[in-house]
Backbone as CSV, one residue per row, in Angstrom:
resi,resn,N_x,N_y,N_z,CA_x,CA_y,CA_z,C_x,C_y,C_z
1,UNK,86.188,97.506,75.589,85.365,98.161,76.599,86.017,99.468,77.007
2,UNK,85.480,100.502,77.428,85.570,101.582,77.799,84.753,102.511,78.681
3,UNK,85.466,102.735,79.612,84.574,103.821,80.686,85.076,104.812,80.203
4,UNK,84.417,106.192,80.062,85.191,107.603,80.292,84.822,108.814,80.679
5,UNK,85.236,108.406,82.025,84.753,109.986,82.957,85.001,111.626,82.421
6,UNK,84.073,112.157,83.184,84.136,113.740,82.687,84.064,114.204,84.222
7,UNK,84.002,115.631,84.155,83.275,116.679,84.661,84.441,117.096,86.405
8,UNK,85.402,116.507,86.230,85.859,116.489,87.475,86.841,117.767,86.917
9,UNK,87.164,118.277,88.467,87.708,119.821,88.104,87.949,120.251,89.932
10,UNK,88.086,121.937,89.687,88.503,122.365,91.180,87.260,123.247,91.445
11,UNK,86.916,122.980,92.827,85.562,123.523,93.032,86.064,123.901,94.956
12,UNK,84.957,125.104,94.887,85.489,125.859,96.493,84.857,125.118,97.294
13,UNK,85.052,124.796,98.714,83.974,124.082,99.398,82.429,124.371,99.235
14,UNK,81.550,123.424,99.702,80.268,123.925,99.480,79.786,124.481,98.206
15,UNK,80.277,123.805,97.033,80.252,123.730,95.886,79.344,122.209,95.567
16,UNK,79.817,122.213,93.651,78.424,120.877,93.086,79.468,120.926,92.101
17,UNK,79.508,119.798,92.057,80.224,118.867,90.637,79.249,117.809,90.038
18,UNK,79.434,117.270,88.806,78.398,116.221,88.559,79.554,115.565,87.731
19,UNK,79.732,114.592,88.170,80.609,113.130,86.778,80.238,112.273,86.333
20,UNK,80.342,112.506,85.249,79.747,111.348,83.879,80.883,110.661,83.987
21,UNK,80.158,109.154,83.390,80.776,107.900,82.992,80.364,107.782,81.589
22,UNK,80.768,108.021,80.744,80.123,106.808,79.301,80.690,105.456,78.995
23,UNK,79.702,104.980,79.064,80.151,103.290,78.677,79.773,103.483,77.440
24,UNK,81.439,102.621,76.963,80.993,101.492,75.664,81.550,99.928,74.971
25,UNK,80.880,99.467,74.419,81.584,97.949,74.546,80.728,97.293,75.654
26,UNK,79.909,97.166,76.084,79.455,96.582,76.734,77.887,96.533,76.949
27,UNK,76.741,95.705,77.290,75.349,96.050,77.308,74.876,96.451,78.847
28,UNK,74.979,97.808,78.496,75.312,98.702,79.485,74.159,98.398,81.030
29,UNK,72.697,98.206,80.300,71.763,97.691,81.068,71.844,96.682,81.960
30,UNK,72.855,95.615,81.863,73.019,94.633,82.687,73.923,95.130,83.831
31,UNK,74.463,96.036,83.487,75.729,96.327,84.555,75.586,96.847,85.928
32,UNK,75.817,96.468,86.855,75.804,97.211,88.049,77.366,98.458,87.778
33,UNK,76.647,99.767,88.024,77.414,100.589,87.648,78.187,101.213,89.131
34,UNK,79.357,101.875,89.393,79.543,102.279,90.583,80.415,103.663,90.176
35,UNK,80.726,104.546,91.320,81.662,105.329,91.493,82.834,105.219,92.967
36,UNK,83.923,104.879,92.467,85.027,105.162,93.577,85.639,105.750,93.319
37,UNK,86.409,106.242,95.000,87.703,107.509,94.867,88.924,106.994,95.392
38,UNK,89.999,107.553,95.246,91.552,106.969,96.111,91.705,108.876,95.774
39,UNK,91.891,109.253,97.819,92.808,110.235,97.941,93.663,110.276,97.951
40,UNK,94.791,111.151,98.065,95.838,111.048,98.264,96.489,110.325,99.962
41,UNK,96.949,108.941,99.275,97.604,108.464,100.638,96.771,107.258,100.687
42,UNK,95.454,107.005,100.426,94.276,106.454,100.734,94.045,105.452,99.832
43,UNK,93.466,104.336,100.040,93.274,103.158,99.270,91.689,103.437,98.663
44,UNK,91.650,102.854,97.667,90.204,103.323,96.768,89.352,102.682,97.725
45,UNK,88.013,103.689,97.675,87.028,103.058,97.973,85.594,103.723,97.484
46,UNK,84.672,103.076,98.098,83.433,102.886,97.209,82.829,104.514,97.432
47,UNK,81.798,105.376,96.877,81.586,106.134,97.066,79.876,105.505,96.844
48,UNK,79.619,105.193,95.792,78.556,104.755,95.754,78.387,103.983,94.141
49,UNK,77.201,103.180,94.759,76.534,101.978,93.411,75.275,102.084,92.547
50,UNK,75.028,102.471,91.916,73.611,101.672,91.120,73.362,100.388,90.278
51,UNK,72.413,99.866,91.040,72.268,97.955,90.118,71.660,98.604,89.270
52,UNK,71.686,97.636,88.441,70.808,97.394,86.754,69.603,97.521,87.177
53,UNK,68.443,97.031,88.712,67.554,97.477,88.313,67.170,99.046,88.896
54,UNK,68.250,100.003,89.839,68.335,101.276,89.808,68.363,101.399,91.478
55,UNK,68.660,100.014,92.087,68.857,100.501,93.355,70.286,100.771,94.002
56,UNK,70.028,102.311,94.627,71.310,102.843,95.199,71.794,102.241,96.548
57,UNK,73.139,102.704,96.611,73.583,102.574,98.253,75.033,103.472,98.060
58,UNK,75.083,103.524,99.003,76.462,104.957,99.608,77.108,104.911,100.303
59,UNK,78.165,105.519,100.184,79.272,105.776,101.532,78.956,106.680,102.218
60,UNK,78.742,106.116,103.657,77.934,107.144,104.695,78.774,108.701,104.503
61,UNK,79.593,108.734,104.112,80.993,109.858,104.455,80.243,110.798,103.353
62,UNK,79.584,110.295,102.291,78.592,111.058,101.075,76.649,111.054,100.859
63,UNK,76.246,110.062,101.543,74.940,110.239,101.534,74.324,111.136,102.270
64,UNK,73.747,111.673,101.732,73.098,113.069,101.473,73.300,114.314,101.026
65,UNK,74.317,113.832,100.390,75.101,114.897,99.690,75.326,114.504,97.877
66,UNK,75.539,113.001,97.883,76.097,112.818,96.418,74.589,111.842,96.133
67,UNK,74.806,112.070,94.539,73.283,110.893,94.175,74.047,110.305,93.110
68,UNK,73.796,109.440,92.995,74.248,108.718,91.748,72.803,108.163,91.171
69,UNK,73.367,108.304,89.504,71.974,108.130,88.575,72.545,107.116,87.147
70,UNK,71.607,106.770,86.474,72.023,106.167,85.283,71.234,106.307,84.281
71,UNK,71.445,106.336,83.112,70.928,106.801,81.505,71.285,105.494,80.745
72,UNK,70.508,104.302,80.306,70.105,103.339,80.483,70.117,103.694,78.703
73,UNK,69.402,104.767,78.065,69.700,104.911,76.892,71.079,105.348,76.571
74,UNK,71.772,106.501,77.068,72.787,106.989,76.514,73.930,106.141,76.893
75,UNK,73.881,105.088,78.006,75.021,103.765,78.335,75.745,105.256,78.995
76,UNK,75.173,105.913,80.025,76.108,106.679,81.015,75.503,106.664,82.468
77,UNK,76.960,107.004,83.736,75.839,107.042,84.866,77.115,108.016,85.211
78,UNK,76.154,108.703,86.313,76.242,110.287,86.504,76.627,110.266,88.220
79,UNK,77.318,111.003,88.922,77.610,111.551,90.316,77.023,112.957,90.291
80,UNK,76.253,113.476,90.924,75.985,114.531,91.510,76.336,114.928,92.946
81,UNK,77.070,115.708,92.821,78.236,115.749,94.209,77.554,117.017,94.784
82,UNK,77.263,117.367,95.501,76.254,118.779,96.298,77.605,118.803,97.664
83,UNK,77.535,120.237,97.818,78.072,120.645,99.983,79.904,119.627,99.295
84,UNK,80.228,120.173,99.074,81.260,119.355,98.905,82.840,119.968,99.695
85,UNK,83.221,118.894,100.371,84.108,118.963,101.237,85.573,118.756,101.088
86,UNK,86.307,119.868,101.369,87.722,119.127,101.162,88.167,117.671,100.952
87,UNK,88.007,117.344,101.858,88.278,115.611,101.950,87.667,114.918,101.368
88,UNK,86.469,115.589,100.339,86.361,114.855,99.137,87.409,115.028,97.917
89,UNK,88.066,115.545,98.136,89.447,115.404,97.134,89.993,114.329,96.692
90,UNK,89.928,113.838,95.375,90.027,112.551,95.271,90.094,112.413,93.850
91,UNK,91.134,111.467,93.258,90.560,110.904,91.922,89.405,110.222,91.403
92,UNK,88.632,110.121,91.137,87.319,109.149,91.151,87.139,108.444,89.918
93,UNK,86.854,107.361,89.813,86.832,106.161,88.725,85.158,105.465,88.875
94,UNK,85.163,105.267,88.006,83.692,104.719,87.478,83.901,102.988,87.394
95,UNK,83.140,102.598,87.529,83.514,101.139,87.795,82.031,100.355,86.841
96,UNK,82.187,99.435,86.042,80.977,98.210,85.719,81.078,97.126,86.248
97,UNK,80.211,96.573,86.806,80.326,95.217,87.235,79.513,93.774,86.839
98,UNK,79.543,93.223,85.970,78.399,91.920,86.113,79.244,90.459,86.019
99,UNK,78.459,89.895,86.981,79.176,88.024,86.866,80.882,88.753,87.304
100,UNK,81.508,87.630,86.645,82.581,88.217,86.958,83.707,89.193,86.375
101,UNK,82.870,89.992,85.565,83.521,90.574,84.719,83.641,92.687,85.703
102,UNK,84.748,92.780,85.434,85.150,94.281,86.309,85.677,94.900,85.251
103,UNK,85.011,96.344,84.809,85.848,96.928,84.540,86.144,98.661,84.816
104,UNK,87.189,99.385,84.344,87.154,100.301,85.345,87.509,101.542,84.229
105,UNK,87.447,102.399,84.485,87.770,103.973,83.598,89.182,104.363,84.137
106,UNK,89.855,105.363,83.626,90.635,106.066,83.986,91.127,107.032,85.128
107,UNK,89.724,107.559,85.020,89.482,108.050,86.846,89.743,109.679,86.236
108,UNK,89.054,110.763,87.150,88.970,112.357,86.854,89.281,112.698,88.305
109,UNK,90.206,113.615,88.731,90.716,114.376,89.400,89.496,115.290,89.940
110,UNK,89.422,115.476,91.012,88.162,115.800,91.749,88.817,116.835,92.804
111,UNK,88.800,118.166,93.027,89.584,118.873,94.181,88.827,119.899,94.604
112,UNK,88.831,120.099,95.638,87.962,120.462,96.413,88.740,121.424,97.448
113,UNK,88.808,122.955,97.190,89.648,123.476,97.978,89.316,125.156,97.516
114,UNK,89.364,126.064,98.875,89.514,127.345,98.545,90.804,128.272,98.030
């Protein structure tokens, strides 16, 4: 199995990032897919989820700002990060979830600074 994030980089405040996940090894459709971050100092946490059948939910600290999406053919799901704030600085990791099976990506460096 394999997650592997993209697209993370250094962006000025009030900037847009978007991060891909590609899954593979796994039937990607069943998966509840997620994105989390660990800042510096900070214990990971959730940023946001999409279930298998495409319903979202968020970390208040990002809704209305980030969307998360999924490509159901290409076995990828996507962060669209909009208004983006210092203190979104963060490594961010892609997460699959079904039954009891977890698995997680490597995680992309996310910085957010003038």
């Amino acid at each position: 199995v394999q997650l592997v994030e993209s697209g993370g980089g250094l962006v000025q405040p009030g900037g847009s990032l978007r991060l891909s996940c590609a899954a593979s090894g796994i039937i990607f459709g069943i998966y509840n897919m997620g994105w989390y971050r660990q800042g510096p100092g900070n214990q990971r946490e959730l940023v946001a989820v999409i279930s298998s059948g495409g319903r979202t939910n968020y970390a208040d600290s990002v809704r209305g700002r980030f969307t998360i999406s999924r490509d159901n053919a290409e076995d990828t799901v996507y962060l669209q990060m909009n208004s983006l704030k210092p203190e979104d600085t963060a490594v961010y990791y892609c997460n699959a979830r079904w039954s009891t099976t977890n698995y997680w990506g490597q995680g992309t460096q996310v910085t957010v600074s003038s």
